[in-house]
C-alpha positions as CSV (number, residue, x, y, z in Angstrom):
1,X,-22.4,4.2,-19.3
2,X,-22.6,3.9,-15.6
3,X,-22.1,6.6,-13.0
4,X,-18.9,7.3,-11.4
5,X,-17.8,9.5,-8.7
6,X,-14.7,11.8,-8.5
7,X,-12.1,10.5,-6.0
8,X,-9.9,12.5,-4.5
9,X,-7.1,11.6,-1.7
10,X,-5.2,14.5,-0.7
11,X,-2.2,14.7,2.3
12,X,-0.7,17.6,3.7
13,X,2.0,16.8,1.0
14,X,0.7,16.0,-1.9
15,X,-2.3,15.2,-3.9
16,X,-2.5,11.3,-3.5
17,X,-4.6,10.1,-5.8
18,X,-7.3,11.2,-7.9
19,X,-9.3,9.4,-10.5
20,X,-13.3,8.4,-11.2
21,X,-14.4,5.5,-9.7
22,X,-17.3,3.2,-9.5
23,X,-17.3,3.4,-5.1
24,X,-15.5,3.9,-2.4
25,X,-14.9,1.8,1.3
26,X,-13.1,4.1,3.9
27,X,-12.6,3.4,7.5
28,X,-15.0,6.7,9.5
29,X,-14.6,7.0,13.0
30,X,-18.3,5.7,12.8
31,X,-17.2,2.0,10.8
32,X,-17.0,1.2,7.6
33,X,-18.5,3.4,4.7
34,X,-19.1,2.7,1.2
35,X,-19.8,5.5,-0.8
36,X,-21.3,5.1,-4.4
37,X,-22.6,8.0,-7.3
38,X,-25.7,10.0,-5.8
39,X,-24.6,9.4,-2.2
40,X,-25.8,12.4,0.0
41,X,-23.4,14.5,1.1
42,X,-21.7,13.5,4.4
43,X,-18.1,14.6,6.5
44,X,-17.0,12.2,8.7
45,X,-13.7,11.7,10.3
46,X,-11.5,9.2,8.9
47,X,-10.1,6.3,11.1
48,X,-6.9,4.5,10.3
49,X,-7.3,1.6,7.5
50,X,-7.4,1.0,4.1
51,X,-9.0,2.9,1.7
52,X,-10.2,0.7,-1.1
53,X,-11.7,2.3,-4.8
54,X,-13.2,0.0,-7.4
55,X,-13.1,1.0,-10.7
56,X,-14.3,-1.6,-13.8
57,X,-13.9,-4.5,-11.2
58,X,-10.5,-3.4,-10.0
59,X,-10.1,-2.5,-6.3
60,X,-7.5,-0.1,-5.7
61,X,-5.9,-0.2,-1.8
62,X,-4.6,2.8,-0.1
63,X,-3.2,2.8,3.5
64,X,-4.7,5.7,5.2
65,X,-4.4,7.3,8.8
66,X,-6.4,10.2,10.2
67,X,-8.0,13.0,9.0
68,X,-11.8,14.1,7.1
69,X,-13.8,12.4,4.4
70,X,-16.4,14.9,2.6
71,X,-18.9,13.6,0.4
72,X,-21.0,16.4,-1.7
73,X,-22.3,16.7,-5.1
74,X,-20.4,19.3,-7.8
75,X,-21.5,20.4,-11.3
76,X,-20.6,18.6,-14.1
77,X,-18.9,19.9,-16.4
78,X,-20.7,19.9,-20.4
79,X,-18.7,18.5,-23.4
80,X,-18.5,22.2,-24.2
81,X,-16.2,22.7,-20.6
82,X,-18.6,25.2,-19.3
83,X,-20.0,24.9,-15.9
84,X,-23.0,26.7,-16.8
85,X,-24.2,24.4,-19.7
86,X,-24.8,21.3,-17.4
87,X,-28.2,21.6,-17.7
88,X,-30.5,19.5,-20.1
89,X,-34.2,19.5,-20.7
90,X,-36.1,16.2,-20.1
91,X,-38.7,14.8,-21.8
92,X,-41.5,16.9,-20.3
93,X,-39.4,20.1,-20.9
94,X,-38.2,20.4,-17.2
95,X,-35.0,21.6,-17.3
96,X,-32.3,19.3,-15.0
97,X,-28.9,19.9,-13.8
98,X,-26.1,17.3,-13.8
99,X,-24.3,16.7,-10.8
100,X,-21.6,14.1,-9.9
101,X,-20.3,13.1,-6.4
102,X,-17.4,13.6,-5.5
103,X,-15.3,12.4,-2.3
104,X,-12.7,13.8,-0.7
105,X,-10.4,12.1,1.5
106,X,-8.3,14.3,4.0
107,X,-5.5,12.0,5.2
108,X,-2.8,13.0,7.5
109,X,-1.2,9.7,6.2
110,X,-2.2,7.6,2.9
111,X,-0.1,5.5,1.0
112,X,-1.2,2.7,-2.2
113,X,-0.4,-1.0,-1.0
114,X,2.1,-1.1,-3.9
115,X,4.5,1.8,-2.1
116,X,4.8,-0.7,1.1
117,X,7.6,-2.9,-0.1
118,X,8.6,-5.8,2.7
119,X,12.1,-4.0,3.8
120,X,9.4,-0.6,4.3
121,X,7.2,-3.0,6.4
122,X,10.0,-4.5,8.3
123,X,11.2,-0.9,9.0
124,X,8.0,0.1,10.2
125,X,7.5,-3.0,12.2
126,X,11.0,-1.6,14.1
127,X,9.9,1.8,14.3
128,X,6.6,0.6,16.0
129,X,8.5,-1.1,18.6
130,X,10.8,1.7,19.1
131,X,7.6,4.2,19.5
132,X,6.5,1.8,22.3
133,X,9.5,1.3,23.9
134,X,9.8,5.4,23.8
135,X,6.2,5.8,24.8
136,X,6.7,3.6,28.2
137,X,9.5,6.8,29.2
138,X,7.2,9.1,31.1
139,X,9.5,11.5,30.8
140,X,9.1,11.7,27.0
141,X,7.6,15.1,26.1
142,X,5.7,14.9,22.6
143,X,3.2,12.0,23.3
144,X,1.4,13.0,20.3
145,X,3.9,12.9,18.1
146,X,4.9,9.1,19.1
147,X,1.2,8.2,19.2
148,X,0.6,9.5,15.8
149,X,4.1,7.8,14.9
150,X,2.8,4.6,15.9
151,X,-0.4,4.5,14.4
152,X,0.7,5.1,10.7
153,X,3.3,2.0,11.6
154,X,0.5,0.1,12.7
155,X,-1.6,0.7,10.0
156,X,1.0,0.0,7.0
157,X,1.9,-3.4,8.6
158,X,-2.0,-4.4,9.1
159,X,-3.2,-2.9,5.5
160,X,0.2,-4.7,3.7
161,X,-0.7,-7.6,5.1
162,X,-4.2,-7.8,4.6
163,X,-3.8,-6.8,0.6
164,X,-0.2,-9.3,0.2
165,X,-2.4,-12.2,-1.2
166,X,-5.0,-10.4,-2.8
167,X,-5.3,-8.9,-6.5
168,X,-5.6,-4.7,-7.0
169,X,-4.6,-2.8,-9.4
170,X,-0.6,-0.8,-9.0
């Protein structure tokens, strides 16, 4: 059986998604990453894009903007459910732990492809435009807030239209 890691995509909201997976390509504040089983453990911060998980050949598209991505190894669990039995002897007699990767996306934002139907992307194409307009009034007070606004707009529109040909799993 092949390794997997443990995904896990979590908002201030709600738990996302969360499922094992054969890798992972997030957008760091770095560039691209691709994270597969055994990767060392890394944080970086997250940059707004798409968040894409392959699993048996399937690629499964998230919209994501802002936040962390922490990648570090955990115990695995033994059949028994025990934390503590996760070790095993080898052939020499050595005695090895198990451990598994896991990844764990912080978003401010994330969303799967198949949530952004085309009246939700013609909304936030509006919205956009209206954060622009809004930002251009120097008088407006909570910049961040329109900024922030604006980018998660930005991002469903470029990630729906980047995935609206392509096959993923729902």
């Amino acid at each position: 059986m092949a390794k997997k890691l443990k995904l896990k995509i979590i908002t201030p909201e709600k738990l996302v998604f969360e499922e094992e997976v054969n890798q992972v390509t997030f957008p760091s504040t770095e560039g691209e990453l691709t994270v597969l089983p055994d990767h060392i453990p890394l944080i970086a911060g997250l940059a707004s894009g798409d968040v894409v998980a392959v699993t048996n050949g399937e690629h499964i598209p998230m919209a994501v903007a802002g936040g962390f991505v922490e990648v570090h190894p955990v115990r695995s669990l033994s059949r028994g459910g025990t934390a503590g039995a996760s070790e095993h002897q080898t052939s020499n007699g050595v005695k090895e732990e198990k451990y598994t990767t896991e990844v764990v996306i912080m978003a401010d934002f994330a969303e799967h492809v198949s949530e952004l139907s085309e009246a939700a992307i013609e909304k936030a194409k509006a919205r956009a435009e209206e954060l622009r307009k809004q930002m251009e009034n120097k008088e407006v007070v909570d910049y961040e807030h329109f900024a922030a606004e604006l980018e998660r707009s930005l991002t469903r529109v470029k990630i729906s239209d980047k995935w609206r040909t392509k096959k993923y799993r729902k």
